[in-house]
N, C-alpha and C positions, 0 to 999 in steps of 0.2 A: 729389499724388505719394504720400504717405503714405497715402491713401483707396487706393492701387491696390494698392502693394505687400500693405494691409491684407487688399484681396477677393482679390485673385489668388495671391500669396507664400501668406503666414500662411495663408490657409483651406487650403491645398494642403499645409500639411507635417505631418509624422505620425511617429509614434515609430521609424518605421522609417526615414524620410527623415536624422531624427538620429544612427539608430543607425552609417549608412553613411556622413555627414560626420564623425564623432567616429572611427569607423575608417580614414576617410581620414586624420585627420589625423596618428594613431597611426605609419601608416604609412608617410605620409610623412616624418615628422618622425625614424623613427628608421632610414629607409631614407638620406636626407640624411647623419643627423649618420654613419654609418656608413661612407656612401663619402669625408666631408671628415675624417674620421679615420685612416681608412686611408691618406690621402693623406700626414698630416700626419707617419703614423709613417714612410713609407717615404720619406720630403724626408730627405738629408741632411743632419749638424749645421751644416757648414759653408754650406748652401744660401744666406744671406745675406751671405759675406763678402765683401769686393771683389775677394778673389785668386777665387774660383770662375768659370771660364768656363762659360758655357753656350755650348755650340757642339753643334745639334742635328742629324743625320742630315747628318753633312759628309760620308759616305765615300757616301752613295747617291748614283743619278745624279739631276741638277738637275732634272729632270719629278719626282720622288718629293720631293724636298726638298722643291721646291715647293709640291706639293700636301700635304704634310705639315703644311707652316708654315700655309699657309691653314687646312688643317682643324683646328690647333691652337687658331689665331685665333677661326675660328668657333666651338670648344667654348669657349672662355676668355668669348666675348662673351655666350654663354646662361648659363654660370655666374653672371657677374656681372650681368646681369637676374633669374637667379635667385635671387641672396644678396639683390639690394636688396629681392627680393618678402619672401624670408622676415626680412631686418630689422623688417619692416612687424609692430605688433602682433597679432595674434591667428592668426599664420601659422607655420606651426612649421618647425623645422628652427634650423641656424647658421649665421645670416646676413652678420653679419659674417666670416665664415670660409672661407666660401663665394664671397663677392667677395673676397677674399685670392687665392683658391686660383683663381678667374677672372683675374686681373690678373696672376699668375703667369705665364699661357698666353699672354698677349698680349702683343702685340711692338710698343712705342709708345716715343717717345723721352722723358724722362723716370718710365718705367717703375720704375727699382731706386729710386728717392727717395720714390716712392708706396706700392711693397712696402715699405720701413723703416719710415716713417710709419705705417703701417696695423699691421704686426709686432709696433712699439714700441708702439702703447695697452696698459698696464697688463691690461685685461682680457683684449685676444686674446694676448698674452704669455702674462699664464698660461696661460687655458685651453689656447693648444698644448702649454705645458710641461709641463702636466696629462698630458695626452692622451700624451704620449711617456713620461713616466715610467711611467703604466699600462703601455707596453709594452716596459720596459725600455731607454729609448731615449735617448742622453742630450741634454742640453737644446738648443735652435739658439743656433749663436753671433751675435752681432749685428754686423754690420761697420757 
């Protein structure tokens, strides 16, 4: 295995092959944390308290809701394949915050017990509390 990736892989890459994975990563990594921070300032404070309903496109007609909820479903479940890719070492972007911002979108029964869980770890706490004070935003309440 190692003999192949050896002749095939490695004989095959070049300063340029480098140069367009290291700008991938550039770019991935800050085009990611970009849209889970935008996300994170426009969540209101209250977004986790138990009094917050979420009651989404109730006034449209039932075909649009519908299809709403699915499509919300469907982004929330590629988020959150794509937070666990970027948890993974050497893959950039914010991973854990990322499957936050995925499990948000998704409509599963025990769903708010997972969001607080995930919220409350000490790291991703800060780091959103971070993220909102950068934008003068005040802190999320925790219910």
């Amino acid at each position: 295995m190692f003999e192949w990736l050896k002749e095939n892989l490695l004989a095959q890459l070049t300063l340029r092959h480098l140069l367009i994975g290291a700008l991938l990563f550039v770019v991935t990594f800050v085009v990611s944390t970009a849209i889970v921070g935008f996300i994170i300032v426009k969540l209101p404070e209250d977004y986790f308290e138990p009094s917050n309903e979420r009651r989404l496109w109730v006034a449209q007609h039932i075909a649009v809701r519908w299809a709403m909820i699915i499509l919300k479903n469907i982004l929330g479940v590629v988020l959150v394949a794509c937070g666990v890719l970027m948890a993974l070492p050497g893959v950039p972007g914010p991973g854990l915050l990322t499957v936050l911002l995925g499990i948000m979108l998704l409509d599963f029964p025990g769903k708010r017990a997972l969001e607080l869980k995930l919220v409350r770890r000490p790291q991703v706490h800060r780091a959103i509390d971070r993220i909102r004070e950068r934008f003068d935003k005040p802190p999320l309440l925790l219910g």
